[in-house]
ZANUNU-126979 format. One record per residue (C-alpha): residue in three letters; chain; x, y, z. Coordinates in steps of 0.001 Angstrom, whole numbers. Example, Ala and Ser with C-alpha at 12.3 -4.5 7.8 and 13.67 -1.06 7.14 Angstrom:
2
<ALA A <12300 -4500 7800>>
<SER A <13670 -1060 7140>>
! end
This chain:
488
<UNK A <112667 117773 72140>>
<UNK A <109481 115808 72876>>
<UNK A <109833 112479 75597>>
<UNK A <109876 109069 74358>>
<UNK A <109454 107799 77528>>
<UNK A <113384 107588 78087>>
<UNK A <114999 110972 77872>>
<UNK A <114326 114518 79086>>
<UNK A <111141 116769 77541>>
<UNK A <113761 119696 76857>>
<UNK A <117479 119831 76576>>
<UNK A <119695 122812 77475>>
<UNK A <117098 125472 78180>>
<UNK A <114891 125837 80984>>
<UNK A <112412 122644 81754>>
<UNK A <109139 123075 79920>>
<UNK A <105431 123189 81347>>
<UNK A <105012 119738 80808>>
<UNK A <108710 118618 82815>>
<UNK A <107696 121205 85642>>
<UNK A <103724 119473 85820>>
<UNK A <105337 115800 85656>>
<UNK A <107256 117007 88845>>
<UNK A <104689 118239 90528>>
<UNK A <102241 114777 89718>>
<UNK A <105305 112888 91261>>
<UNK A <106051 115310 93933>>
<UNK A <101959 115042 95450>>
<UNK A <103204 111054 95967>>
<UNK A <106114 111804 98536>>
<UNK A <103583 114180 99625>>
<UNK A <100851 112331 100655>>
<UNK A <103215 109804 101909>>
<UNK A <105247 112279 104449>>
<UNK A <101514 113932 105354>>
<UNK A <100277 110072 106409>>
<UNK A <103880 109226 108257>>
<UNK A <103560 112768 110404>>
<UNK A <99772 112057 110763>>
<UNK A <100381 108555 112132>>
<UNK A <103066 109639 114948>>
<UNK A <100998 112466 116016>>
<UNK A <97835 109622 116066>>
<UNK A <100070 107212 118313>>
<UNK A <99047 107537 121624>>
<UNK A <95277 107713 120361>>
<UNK A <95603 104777 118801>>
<UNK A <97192 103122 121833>>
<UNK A <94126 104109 123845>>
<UNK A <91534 103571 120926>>
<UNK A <92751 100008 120099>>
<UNK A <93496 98803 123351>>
<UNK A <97228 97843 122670>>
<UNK A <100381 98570 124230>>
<UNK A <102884 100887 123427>>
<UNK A <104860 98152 122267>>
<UNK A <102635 96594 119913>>
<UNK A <101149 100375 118251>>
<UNK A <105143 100808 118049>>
<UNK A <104694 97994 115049>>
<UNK A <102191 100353 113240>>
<UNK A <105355 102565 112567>>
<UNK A <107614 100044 112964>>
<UNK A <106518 97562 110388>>
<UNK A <105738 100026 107456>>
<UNK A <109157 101275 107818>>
<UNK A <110211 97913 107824>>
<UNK A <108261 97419 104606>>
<UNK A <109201 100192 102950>>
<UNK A <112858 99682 103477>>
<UNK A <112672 96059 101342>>
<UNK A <110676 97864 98702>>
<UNK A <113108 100735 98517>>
<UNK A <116036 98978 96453>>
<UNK A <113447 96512 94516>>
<UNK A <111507 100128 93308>>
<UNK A <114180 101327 92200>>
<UNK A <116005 98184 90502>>
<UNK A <112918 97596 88745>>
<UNK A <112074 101553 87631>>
<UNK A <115414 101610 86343>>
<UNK A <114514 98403 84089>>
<UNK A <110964 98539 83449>>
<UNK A <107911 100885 82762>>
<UNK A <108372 103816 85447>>
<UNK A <104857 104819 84859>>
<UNK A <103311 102090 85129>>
<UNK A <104946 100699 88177>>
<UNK A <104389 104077 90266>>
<UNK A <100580 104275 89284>>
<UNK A <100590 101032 90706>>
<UNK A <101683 101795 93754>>
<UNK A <99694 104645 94186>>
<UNK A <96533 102734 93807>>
<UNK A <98376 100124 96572>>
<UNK A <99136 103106 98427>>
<UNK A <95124 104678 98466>>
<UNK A <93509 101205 99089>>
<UNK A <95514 99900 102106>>
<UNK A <94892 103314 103696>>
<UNK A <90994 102750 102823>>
<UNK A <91553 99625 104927>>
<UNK A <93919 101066 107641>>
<UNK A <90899 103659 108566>>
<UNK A <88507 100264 108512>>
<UNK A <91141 98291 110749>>
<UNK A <89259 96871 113901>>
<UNK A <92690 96007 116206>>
<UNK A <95721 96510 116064>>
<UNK A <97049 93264 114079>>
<UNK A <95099 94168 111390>>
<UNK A <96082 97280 110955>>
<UNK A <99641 96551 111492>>
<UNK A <99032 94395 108527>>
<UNK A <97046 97180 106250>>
<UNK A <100064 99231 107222>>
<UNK A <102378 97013 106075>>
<UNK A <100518 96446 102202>>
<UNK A <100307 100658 102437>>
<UNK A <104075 100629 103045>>
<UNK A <104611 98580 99561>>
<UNK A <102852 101459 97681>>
<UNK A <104781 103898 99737>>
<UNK A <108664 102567 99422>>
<UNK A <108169 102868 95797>>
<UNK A <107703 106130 95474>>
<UNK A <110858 108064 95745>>
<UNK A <112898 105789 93710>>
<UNK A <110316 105766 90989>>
<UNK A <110071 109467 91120>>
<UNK A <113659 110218 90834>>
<UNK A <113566 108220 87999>>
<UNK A <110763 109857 86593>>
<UNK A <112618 113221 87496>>
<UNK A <115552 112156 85908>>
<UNK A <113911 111555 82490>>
<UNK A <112379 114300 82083>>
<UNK A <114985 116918 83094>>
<UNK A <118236 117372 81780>>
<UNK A <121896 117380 83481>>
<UNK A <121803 121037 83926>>
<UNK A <118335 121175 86224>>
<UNK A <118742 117266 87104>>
<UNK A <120344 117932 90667>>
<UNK A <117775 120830 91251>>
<UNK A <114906 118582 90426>>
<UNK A <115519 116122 92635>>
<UNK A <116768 118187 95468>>
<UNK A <113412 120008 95286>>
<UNK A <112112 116376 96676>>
<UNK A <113870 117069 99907>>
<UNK A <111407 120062 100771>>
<UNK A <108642 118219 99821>>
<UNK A <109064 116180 103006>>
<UNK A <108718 118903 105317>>
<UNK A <106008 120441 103409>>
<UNK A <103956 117346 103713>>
<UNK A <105518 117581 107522>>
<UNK A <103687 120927 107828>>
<UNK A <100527 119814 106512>>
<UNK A <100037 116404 107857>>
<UNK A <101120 118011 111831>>
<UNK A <98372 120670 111441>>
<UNK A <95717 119064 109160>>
<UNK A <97042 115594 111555>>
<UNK A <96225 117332 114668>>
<UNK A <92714 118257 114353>>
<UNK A <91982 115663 112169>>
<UNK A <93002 113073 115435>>
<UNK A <91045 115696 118011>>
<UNK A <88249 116262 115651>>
<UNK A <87676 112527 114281>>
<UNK A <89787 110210 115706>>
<UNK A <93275 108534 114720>>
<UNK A <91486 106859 111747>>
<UNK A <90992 110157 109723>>
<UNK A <94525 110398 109297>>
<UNK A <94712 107131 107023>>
<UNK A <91247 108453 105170>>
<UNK A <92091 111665 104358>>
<UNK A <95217 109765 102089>>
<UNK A <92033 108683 98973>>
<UNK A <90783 111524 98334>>
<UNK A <94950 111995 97532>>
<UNK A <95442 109457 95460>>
<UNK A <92497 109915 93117>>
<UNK A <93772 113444 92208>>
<UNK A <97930 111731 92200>>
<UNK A <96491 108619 89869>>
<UNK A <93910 110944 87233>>
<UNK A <97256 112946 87440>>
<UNK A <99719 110886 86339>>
<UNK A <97716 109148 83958>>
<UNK A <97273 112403 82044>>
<UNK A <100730 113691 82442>>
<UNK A <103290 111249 82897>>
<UNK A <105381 110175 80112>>
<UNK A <105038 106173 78649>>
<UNK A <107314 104138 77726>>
<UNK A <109220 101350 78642>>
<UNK A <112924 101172 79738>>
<UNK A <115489 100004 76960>>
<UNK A <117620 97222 78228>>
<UNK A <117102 92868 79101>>
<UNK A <114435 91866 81306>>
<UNK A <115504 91036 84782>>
<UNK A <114297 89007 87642>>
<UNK A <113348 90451 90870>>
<UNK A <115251 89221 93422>>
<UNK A <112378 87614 95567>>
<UNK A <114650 85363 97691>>
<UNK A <117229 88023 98407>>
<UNK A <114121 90613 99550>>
<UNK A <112612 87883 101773>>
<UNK A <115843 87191 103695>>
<UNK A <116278 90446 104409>>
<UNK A <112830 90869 105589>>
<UNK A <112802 87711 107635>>
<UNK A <116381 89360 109528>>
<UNK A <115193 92736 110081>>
<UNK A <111783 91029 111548>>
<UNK A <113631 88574 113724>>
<UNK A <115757 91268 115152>>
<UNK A <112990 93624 115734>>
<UNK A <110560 90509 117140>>
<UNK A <113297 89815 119858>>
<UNK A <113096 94038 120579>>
<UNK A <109409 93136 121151>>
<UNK A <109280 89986 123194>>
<UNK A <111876 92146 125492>>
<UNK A <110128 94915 125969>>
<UNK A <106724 93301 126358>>
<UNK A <108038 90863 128831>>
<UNK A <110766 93153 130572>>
<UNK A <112837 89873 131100>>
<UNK A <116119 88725 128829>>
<UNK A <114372 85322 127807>>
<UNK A <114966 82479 125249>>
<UNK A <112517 83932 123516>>
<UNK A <114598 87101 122837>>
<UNK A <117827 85038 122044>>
<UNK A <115513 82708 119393>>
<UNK A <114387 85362 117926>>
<UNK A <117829 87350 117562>>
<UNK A <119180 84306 116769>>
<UNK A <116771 83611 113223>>
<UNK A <117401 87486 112079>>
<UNK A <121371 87180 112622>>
<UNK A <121571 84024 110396>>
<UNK A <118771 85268 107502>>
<UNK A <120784 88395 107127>>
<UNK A <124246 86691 106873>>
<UNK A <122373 84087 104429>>
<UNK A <120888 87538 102130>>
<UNK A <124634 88894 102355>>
<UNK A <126268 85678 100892>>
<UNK A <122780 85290 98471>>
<UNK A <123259 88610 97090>>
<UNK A <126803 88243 96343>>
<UNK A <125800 84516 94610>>
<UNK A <122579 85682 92761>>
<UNK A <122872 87329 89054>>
<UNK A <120292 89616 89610>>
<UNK A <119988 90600 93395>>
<UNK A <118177 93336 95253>>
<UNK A <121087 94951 96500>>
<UNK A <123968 95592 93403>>
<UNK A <126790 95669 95426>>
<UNK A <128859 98114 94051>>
<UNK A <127144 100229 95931>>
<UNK A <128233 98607 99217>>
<UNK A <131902 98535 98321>>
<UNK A <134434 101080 98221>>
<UNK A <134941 104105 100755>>
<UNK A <132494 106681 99516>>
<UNK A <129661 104185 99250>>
<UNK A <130616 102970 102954>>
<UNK A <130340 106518 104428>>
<UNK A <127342 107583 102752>>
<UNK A <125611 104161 103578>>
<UNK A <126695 104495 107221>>
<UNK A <125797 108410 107352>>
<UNK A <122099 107698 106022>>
<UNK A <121738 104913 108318>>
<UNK A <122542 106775 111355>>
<UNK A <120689 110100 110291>>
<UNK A <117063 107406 109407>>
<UNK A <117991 105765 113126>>
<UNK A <118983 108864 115098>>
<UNK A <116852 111627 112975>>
<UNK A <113805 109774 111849>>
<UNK A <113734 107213 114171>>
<UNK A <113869 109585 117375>>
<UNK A <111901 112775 116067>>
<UNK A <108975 110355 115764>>
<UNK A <108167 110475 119278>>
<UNK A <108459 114459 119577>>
<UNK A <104438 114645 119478>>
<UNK A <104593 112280 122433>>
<UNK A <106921 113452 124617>>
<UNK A <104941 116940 124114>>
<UNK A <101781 114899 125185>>
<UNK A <103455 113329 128231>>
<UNK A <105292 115587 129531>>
<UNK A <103927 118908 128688>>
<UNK A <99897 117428 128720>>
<UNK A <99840 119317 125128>>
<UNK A <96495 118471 122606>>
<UNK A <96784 116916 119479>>
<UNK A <96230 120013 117539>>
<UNK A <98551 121951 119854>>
<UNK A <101164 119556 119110>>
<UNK A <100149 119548 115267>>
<UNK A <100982 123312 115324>>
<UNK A <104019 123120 117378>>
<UNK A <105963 121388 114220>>
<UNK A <105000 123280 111811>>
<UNK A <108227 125753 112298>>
<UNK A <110142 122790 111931>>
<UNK A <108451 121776 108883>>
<UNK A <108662 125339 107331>>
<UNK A <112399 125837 108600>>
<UNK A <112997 122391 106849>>
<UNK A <110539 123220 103456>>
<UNK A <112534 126499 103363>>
<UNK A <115998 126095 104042>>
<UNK A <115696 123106 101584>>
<UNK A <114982 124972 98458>>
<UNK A <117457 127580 99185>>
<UNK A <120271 124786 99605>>
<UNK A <118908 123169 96523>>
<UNK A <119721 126366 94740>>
<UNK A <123156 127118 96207>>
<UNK A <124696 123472 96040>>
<UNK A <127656 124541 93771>>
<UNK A <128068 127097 95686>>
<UNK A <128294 126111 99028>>
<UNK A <129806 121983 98252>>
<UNK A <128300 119239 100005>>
<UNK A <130446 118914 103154>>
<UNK A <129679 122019 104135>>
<UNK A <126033 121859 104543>>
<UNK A <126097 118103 105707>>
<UNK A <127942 119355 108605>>
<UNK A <126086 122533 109400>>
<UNK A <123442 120196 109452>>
<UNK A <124100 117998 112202>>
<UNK A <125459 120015 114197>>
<UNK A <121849 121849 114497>>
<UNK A <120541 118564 114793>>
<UNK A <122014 117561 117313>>
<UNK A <121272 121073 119573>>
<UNK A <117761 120638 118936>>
<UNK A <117519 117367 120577>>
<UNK A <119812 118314 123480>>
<UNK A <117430 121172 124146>>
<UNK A <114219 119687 123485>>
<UNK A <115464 117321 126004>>
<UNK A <115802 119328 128803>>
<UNK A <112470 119733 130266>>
<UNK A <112083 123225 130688>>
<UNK A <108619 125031 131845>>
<UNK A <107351 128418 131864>>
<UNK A <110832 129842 130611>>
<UNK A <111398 133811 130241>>
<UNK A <113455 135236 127458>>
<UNK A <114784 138652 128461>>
<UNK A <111834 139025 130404>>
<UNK A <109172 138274 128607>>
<UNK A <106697 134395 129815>>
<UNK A <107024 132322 126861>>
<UNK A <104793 128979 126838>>
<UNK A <105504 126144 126671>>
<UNK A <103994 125068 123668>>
<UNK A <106063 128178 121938>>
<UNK A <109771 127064 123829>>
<UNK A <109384 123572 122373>>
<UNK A <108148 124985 118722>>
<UNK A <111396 127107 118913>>
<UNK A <113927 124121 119830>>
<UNK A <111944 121543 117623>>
<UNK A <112657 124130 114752>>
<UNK A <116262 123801 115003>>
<UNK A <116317 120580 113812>>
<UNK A <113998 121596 110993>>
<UNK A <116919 123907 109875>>
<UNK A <119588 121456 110245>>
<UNK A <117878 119116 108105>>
<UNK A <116596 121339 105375>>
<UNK A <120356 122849 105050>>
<UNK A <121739 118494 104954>>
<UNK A <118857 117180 102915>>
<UNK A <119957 117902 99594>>
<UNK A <124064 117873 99838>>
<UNK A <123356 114443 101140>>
<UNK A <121210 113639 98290>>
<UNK A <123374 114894 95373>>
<UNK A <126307 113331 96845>>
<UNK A <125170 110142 96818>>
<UNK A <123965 110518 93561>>
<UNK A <126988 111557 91865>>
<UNK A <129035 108379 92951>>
<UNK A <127142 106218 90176>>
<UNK A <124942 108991 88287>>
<UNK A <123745 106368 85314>>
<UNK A <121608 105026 87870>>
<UNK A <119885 107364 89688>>
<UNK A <116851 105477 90739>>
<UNK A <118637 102345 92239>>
<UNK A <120926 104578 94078>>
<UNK A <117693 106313 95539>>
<UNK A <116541 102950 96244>>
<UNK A <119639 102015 98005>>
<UNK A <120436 105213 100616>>
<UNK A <116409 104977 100909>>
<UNK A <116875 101949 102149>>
<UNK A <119433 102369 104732>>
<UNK A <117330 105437 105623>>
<UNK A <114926 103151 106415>>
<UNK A <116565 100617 108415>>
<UNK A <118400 103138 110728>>
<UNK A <114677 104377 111189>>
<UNK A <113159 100843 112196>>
<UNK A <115851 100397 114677>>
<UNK A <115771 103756 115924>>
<UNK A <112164 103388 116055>>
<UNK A <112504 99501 117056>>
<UNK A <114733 100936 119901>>
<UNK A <112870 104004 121505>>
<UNK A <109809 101429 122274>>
<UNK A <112263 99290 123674>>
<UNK A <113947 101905 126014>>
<UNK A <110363 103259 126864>>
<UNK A <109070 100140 128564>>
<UNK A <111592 101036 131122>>
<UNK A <110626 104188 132155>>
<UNK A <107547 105138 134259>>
<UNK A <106866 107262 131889>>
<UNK A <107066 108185 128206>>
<UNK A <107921 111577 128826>>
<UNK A <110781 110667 131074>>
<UNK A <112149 108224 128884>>
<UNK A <112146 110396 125978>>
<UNK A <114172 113140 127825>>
<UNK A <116984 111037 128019>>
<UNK A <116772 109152 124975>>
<UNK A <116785 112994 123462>>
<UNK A <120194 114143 125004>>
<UNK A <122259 110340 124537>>
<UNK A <121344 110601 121062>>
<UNK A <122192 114400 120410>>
<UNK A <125775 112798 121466>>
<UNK A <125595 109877 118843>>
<UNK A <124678 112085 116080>>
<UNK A <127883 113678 115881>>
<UNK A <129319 110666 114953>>
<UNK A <128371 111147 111365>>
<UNK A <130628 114680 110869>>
<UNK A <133582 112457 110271>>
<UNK A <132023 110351 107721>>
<UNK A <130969 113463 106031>>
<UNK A <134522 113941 104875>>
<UNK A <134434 110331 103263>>
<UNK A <132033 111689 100698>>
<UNK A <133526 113487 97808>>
<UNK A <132588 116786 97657>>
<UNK A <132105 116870 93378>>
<UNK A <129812 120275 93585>>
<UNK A <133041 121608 95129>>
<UNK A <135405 120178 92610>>
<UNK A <132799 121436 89865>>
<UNK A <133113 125054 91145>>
<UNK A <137225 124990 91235>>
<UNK A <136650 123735 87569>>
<UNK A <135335 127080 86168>>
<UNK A <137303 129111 88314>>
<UNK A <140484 127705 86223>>
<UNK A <141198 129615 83438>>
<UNK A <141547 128134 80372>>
<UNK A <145055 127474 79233>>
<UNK A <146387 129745 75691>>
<UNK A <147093 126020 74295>>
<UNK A <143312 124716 75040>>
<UNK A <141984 128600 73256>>
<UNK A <143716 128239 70494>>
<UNK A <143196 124320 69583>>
<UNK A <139460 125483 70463>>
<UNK A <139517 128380 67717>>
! end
């Protein structure tokens, strides 16, 4: 059966050329986005020393696009499950391409903080527009697949954008990394244009919740300014309390707007009840405590190991193959194995990659043999690669399944906690740095506290129902002589 714009190319069977192409036009997005957020962490302390700025101040290059892209996150996918998918996710590709034209262009810091923060528009759109994409174009049978095939595009683009990241910052400076993101888009925008289906979404026009996006902003940016001012000016000031002050009462005024409002940003069914509270919770503390903190791998391997760019640029690839590979086998296996399982598998690897990373060591021999340093921290780095590729797509699915008719705002929505646990992780490791002598230091024992705090999300994993196991003790019940012969 042929697309309308609104349901799947083919029904029952195996996807079709044209559903496997779509997801691969839609999969070169997240793509280029994780290549550019790898690229720009391994780029940080270049950028420190090529702009001029302080460690706090670069810290808003990463910082505010995740900020960003965490407000665009639930809008992207409110509106791609009510308008033109298409045409919105073009859109922000051409958003995406352009701002990182202007990023490689930026002549200080503040201006590229602000490039970075029109790029990050493009870029929070993506994933909720492309599981909605996804979604159309795939039935229920290779739905779930589909979109937990997006999880190993992530590392993939984490393998490409360390290495190609690397040498690109050795070879040409931190602003090749935003650069290299056109040539991208040109092939992502001719791609989609040719291949994506049209078509918009059946259903009333809503508004987009402007206000209720803007409140939230304005909280998140008060909160992090008062991280800032702290850390800039080493001093608990009235400066830090204002600040603190203005993002406490804008985000109790976007709670009580979006619970007013007929159309907000947030739907809050998806904030209420049990399951929803765990799986919120869990992908908050995995964005602040995974994302946020394996940011600053490729600088603690500067600073305290005196590692190269391109050294460090091939020191996570093994993480971003373990996590590419382990990915797409767990994609595969899901009814198989449930969802708790992996979920907890997964953090507990996690978690003994950053205690190990953490722990300093130099010129280590396993039985007997020197290994380097460089190797060691490859090694322990690609533990959490395999934790993550093995939790990636239970988490995924299982958030999924709690409100399946609408997969793109619930993308949106664990997106967006994603986000926000990774701007204050982020927000919270350039805090803690400023009081270190030195990044390396600091990072050590930021590493090992938070290898403690990420355990706190196994009991939350058994919050979250486990429906891929309840699907496989389905078909292992026979069916009942009653049910055969009403069936004949």
């Amino acid at each position: 059966m042929q697309s309308t714009g609104t349901g799947p190319l083919r029904t029952g069977r195996r996807p079709g050329w044209r559903s496997i192409l779509v997801f691969l036009v839609v999969s070169l997005a997240l793509l280029m986005s994780s290549i550019g957020m790898t690229a720009v962490a391994l780029a940080f302390p270049a950028m420190t020393e090529g702009l001029n700025a302080s460690v706090v101040w670069v810290g808003w290059v990463l910082t505010g696009y995740q900020l960003t892209q965490t407000v665009m996150m639930p809008l992207a996918g409110k509106l791609s499950d009510e308008l033109e998918r298409k045409r919105l996710f073009l859109a922000c590709v051409v958003l995406f391409s352009v701002s990182s034209l202007l990023c490689s262009f930026a002549p200080n810091v503040y201006l590229l903080i602000l490039f970075r923060i029109l790029q990050a528009v493009g870029g929070g759109a993506f994933m909720p527009s492309a599981a909605g994409i996804v979604s159309d174009v795939f039935d229920e049978r290779w739905r779930p697949t589909a979109i937990g095939l997006f999880t190993s595009v992530f590392p993939i683009g984490g393998l490409v954008g360390s290495v190609a990241g690397g040498w690109l910052v050795e070879q040409f400076g931190w602003r090749a990394v935003f650069f290299a993101n056109v040539p991208i888009g040109i092939v992502l925008l001719l791609g989609g244009l040719a291949l994506i289906p049209g078509g918009a979404r059946r259903g009333r026009e809503r508004r987009v919740d402007v206000a209720g996006a803007s409140l939230f902003a304005l909280g998140m940016l008060g909160i992090l300014s008062g991280m800032t001012v702290l850390g800039d000016r080493q001093a608990f000031t009235w400066h830090v309390m204002l600040w603190w002050l203005l993002g406490f009462v804008a985000l109790v005024a976007f709670v009580f707007h979006e619970s007013h409002v007929a159309d907000p940003m947030i739907d809050l069914r998806l904030l209420r009840g049990r399951a929803f509270a765990a799986v919120n919770l869990y992908n908050f503390l995995h964005g602040a405590l995974v994302f946020g903190f394996f940011t600053f791998v490729p600088l603690y391997a500067i600073d305290a190991y005196g590692l190269g760019e391109t050294a460090v640029g091939f020191l996570l690839t093994p993480r971003a193959l373990a996590m590419a590979l382990c990915s797409m086998l767990s994609s595969f296996f899901l009814i198989r194995l449930g969802y708790r399982l992996p979920m907890i598998a997964g953090v507990l690897l996690v978690s003994a990659s950053l205690f190990l990373t953490a722990q300093g060591w130099h010129q280590v021999s396993i039985i007997g043999y020197p290994v380097s340093d460089a190797v060691l921290l490859a090694m322990l780095v690609a533990i959490s690669g395999v934790g993550t590729g093995v939790s990636a797509p239970a988490s995924n699915n299982a958030a999924l399944e709690l409100m399946p008719e609408a997969v793109a705002r619930i993308v949106g929505m664990r997106g967006m906690f994603r986000s926000t646990g990774g701007v204050v992780g982020t927000a919270l490791v350039v805090l803690l740095l400023s009081s270190f002598r030195s990044p390396g230091e600091g990072l050590a024992v930021i590493f090992q506290v938070s290898s403690l705090l990420i355990l706190l999300m196994i009991p939350l994993v058994f919050l979250i129902p486990d429906t891929a196991r309840l699907r496989r003790q389905a078909r292992r019940q026979p069916v009942s002589p009653a049910r055969g012969s009403a069936a004949d």
